[in-house]
Every structure is written in structure tokens, then in C-alpha cells.
C-alpha positions in Angstrom: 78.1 136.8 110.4 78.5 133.2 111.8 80.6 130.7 108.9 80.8 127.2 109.0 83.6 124.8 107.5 82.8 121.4 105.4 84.2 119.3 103.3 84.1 120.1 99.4 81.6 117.6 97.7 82.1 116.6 94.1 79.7 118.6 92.6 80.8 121.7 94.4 84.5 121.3 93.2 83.6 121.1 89.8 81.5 124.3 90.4 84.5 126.3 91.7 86.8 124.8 89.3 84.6 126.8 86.4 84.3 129.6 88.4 88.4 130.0 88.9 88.5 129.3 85.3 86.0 131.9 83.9 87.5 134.7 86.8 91.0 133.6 85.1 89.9 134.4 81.6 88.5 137.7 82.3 91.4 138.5 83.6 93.3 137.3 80.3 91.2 135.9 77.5 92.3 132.3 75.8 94.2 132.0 72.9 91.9 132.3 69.7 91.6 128.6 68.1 93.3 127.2 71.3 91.5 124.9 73.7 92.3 122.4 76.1 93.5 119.2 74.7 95.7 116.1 75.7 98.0 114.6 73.1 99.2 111.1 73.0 102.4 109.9 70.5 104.2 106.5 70.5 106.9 105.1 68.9 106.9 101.2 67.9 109.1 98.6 67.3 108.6 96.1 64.7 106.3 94.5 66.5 104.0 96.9 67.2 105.5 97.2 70.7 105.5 101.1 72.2 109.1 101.5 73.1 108.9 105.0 73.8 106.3 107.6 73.8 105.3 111.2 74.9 101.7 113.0 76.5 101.6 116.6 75.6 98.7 119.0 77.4 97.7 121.9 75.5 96.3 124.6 77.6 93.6 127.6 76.3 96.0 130.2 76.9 98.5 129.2 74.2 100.6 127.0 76.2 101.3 123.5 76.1 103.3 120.9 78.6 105.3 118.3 77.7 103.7 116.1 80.8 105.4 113.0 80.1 108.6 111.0 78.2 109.8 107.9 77.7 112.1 105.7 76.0 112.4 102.1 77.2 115.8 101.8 78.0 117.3 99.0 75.3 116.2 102.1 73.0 118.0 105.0 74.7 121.0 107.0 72.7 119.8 106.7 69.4 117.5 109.6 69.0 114.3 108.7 70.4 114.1 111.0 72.7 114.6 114.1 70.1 112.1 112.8 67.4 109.1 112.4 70.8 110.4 116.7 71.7 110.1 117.3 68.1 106.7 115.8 67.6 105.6 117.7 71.1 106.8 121.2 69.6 105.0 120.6 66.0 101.7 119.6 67.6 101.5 122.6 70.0 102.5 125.0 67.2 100.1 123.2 65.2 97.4 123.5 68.3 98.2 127.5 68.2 100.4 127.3 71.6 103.3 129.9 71.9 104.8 128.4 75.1 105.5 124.3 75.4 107.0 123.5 78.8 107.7 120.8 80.6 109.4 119.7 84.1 112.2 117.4 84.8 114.3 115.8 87.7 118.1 115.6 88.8 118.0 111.9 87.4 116.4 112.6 83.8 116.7 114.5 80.4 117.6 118.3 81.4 120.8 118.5 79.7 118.7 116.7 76.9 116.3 119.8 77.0 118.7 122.5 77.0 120.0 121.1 73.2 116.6 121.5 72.3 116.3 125.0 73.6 114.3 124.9 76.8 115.6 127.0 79.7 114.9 126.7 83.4 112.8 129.3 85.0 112.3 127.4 88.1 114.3 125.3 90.6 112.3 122.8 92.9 114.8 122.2 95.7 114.1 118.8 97.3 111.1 118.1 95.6 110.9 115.3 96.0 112.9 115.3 99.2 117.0 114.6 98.8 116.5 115.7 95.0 116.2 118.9 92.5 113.7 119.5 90.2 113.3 122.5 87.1 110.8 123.6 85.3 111.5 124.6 81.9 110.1 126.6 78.8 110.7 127.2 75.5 109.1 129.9 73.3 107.6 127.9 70.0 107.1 131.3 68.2 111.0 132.6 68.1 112.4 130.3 65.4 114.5 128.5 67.6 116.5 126.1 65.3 115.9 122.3 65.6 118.5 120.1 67.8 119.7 117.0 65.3 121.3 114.6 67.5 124.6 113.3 67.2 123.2 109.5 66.6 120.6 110.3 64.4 120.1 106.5 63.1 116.8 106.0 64.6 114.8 108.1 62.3 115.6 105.8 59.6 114.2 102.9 61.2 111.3 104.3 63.9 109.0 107.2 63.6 106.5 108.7 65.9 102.5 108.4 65.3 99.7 109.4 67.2 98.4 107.0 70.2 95.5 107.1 72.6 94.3 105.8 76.0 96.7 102.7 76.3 99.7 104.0 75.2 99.5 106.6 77.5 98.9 104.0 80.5 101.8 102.6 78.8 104.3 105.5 78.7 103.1 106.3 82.1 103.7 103.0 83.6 107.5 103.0 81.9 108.0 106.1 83.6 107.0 104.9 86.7 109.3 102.4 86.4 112.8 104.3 85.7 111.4 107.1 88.3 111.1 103.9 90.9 115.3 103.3 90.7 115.5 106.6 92.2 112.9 107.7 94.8 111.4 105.3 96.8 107.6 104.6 95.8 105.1 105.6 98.0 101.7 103.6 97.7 100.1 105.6 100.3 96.6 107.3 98.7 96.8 111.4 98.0 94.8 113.0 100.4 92.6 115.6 99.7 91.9 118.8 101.8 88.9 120.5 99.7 86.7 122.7 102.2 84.3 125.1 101.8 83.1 127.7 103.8 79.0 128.5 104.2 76.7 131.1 105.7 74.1 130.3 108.8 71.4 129.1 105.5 74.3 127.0 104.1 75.1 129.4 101.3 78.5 128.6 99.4 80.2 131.9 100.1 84.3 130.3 100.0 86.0 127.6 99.2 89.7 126.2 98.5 91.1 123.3 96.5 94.3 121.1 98.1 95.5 117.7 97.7 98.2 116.7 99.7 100.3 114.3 97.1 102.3 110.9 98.2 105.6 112.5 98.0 104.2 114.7 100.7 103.9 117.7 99.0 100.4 119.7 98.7 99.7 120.6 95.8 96.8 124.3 96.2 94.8 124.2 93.3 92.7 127.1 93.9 91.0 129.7 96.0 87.5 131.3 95.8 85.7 133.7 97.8 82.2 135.3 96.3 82.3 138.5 94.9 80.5 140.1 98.5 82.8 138.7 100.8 86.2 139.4 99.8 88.3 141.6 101.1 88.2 139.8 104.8 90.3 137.6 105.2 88.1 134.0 104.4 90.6 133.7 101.7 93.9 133.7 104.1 91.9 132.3 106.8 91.0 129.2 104.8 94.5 128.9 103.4 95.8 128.9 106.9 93.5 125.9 107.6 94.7 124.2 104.4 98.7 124.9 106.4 97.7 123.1 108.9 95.5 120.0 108.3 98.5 119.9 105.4 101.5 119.5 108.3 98.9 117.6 110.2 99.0 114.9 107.3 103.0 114.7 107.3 103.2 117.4 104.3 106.4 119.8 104.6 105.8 122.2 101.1 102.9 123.7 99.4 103.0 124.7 96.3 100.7 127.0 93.9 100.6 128.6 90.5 99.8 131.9 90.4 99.6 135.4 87.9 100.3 139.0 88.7 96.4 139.9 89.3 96.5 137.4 92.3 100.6 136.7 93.6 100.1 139.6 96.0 97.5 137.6 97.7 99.6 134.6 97.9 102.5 136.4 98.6 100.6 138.2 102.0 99.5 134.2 102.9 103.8 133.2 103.4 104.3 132.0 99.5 107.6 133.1 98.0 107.9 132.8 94.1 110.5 130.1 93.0 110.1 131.3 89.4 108.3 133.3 87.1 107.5 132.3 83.2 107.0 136.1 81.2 104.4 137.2 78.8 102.3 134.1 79.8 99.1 134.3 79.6 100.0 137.5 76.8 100.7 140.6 78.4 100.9 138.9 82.1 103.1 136.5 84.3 102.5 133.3 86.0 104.4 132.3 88.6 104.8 129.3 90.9 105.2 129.6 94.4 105.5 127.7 97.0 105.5 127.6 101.1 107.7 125.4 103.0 105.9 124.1 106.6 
């Protein structure tokens, strides 16, 4: 049978993105009373100005990521930092979430992290390029004591409350900001690779999810293939076309999340695992990959 390539339209990507999601959760059912969920906390001055802030995610199976922190920098030493990772952890036990994790750069907070009990379980060599990155977890159900800070002043005068749409722009834009001293911003747009892959009456029978980001990684977001035509090749065959319009667009690493029901797959298509996070989702283990080109 004859296939033909196209792009990914909107509607279609949302289609495969529930259809990874409900294959995924066969596979390992959500957490009960867990579902996905973003969380927003500030801290404010006395004039109501945020002068530091955190975004957690909180994922269905029982994990949550500490996706962003801040502390404007006239605030910095005094605590802050603590009271936003101790808000994080409360809300995702509170949210049912075993796991919190979070990633972090040569130039931030790791050692920061470590106090509070997170531990790396990957290293992201030169990503972005000329610096290091980890990724780091902490288990929220082992009763890990709480880090106290050696200056503890600021939780006599600040505390952290819940915030919405606009303090996240604003916690995002500070980050943006410090992250800017370091790497070189890059206003060029992310481009994105979706394809699919359809039959001679312009079934949907395969399709694959990439975005190649302005640092110039690609980040894979996903594979499908229908049920009748796996076993093939279309997946590796479309990944190998995702390799290449991905180097064709300056990328030089691809990187993927993966679980031990599908890591042989990506493993076959040239991915090596840079680290593996255990018992997540229950009884399994994701990893992240990645593939240099």
C-alpha cells in the first residue's frame, strides 16, 4: 500500500494528542483524585508588587513539576526561594502527587534544591549549548524533613499566596530576564515539524509530533501509528524524517520522554536514555532520551 506525507493540521494534533494520552493510561492508569492542573503562587512586597513567584504543573499520574521560580534579585538570600519550594511541595501533596520535579541550569538554584531534598536523575550536557542542565526529583510521600534556611527573616515579613494569569506572565518574564545574562536570546520563532502519514483515500493511519525549539533543540512529543499498521516500520520511518527536516533546520539534539512499554522502540530509532525517574507512573519507569544529530 502507497502512503503519503502532510503536514499535521490543528485539529488532527489535538486528535493524536488524546489518542497518546488514552494508549498511555491503559498502559498505567492516573492517579485517583489527581488530574491535570497548573498552579500559580506569588510573593508581594508591600506594595502589592510580585517580587518572586513559582508555576507548579500537576500531572494525572501523581506527579507534579516545579516549571518555574523566581525571586527578583534585590530579594535574593533571605528565604524566598525556600518558602516558593515549600509552597510547591504542600500543593502537590495536597493535589495527591507522589513525585514533584523540576529542572534547573549550571547558572541557577541546584545546590538550592539539593538542601531541599531533590536529587538529580538526569544530566543535560550542553543543553543549551556551552552549558549543563539536571533534572531533578524528589519523592513527596517519604517524609523527607523540611530545609529551614540559614536566613530565615523573610517569613516574618512576606508570605506566599495563590496568583493567576498575570503573575505567571510575570514570574515568567523575570525569569527570562536573569536567564538572558547567561545564554544569548534567541528571537527566532520555534518551528514545528508535525506530519502525518495517510492511505491512497486519505485515511490518517500515522502521525508524529516535533517542534524544533529556539535553542535549537527538538523537542519529539509523540508518536502514533493505528492499531493495523504497526509493526512496519511507519513509526521509525517517520522519526527518521523528523531527523532530518530537524538537522535541516540547524537542530543538533532531539530529545523524548519515554516509559518501559515504549523505550525499546526509541531505543531501536538511535535514542540513548540520559536518565531514568523509578516507580513513575506506579509500578513503571519513565525515562528521557535523547539523540544527538
Amino acid at each position: 500500500m502507497k502512503y503519503e506525507m502532510k503536514p499535521l493540521t490543528e485539529e488532527e494534533e489535538v486528535l493524536i494528542e488524546k489518542k497518546i494520552s488514552e494508549y498511555a493510561d491503559s498502559m498505567a492508569p492516573s492517579e485517583p483524585h489527581t488530574k491535570e492542573e497548573k498552579l500559580v503562587f506569588k510573593i508581594t512586597d508591600e506594595e502589592n508588587n510580585v517580587v518572586g513567584g513559582c508555576v507548579v504543573n500537576i500531572h494525572a499520574w501523581g506527579r507534579a513539576v516545579l516549571a518555574q521560580l523566581w525571586v527578583d534579585e534585590q530579594y535574593r538570600l533571605r528565604g524566598l526561594g525556600s518558602m516558593l519550594i515549600r509552597a510547591a511541595e504542600n500543593a502537590a501533596r495536597e493535589k495527591g502527587c507522589y513525585y514533584l520535579c523540576l529542572g534547573t541550569l549550571d547558572f541557577m538554584a541546584r545546590p538550592l534544591y539539593e538542601k531541599h531534598g531533590f536529587k538529580v536523575f538526569t544530566v543535560n550536557h550542553d543543553l543549551p549549548r556551552g552549558h549543563t542542565g539536571w533534572s531533578m526529583s524528589k519523592r513527596l510521600d517519604q517524609g523527607l524533613p523540611d530545609c529551614v534556611p540559614a536566613n530565615n527573616s523573610a517569613g516574618e515579613r512576606f508570605k506566599v499566596e495563590p496568583g493567576g494569569r498575570e503573575e505567571a506572565r510575570i514570574i515568567d518574564e523575570g525569569l527570562g530576564r536573569f536567564c538572558d545574562q547567561f545564554i544569548a536570546p534567541d528571537e527566532s520563532d520555534d518551528i514545528p515539524l508535525n506530519k502525518k502519514l495517510v492511505d491512497k483515500d486519505g485515511n490518517l493511519i500515522a502521525a508524529v509530533l516535533a517542534e524544533v525549539d529556539a535553542d535549537k533543540s527538538t523537542d519529539l512529543n509523540g508518536v502514533w501509528v493505528e492499531e493495523p499498521y504497526r509493526n512496519r516500520g511507519i513509526g521509525s520511518c517517520l522519526l527518521g524524517v523528523i531527523d532530518r527536516e530537524a538537522k535541516e533546520n540547524g537542530s543538533y539534539l532531539l530529545i523524548s520522554n519515554a516509559c518501559d512499554w515504549n523505550i525499546g522502540f526509541f531505543k531501536k530509532c538511535g535514542y540513548t536514555v540520559r536518565g531514568e525517574l523509578p516507580d513513575y507512573p506506579r509500578g513503571h519507569t519513565a525515562y528521557e532520551t535523547e539523540k544527538r544529530i
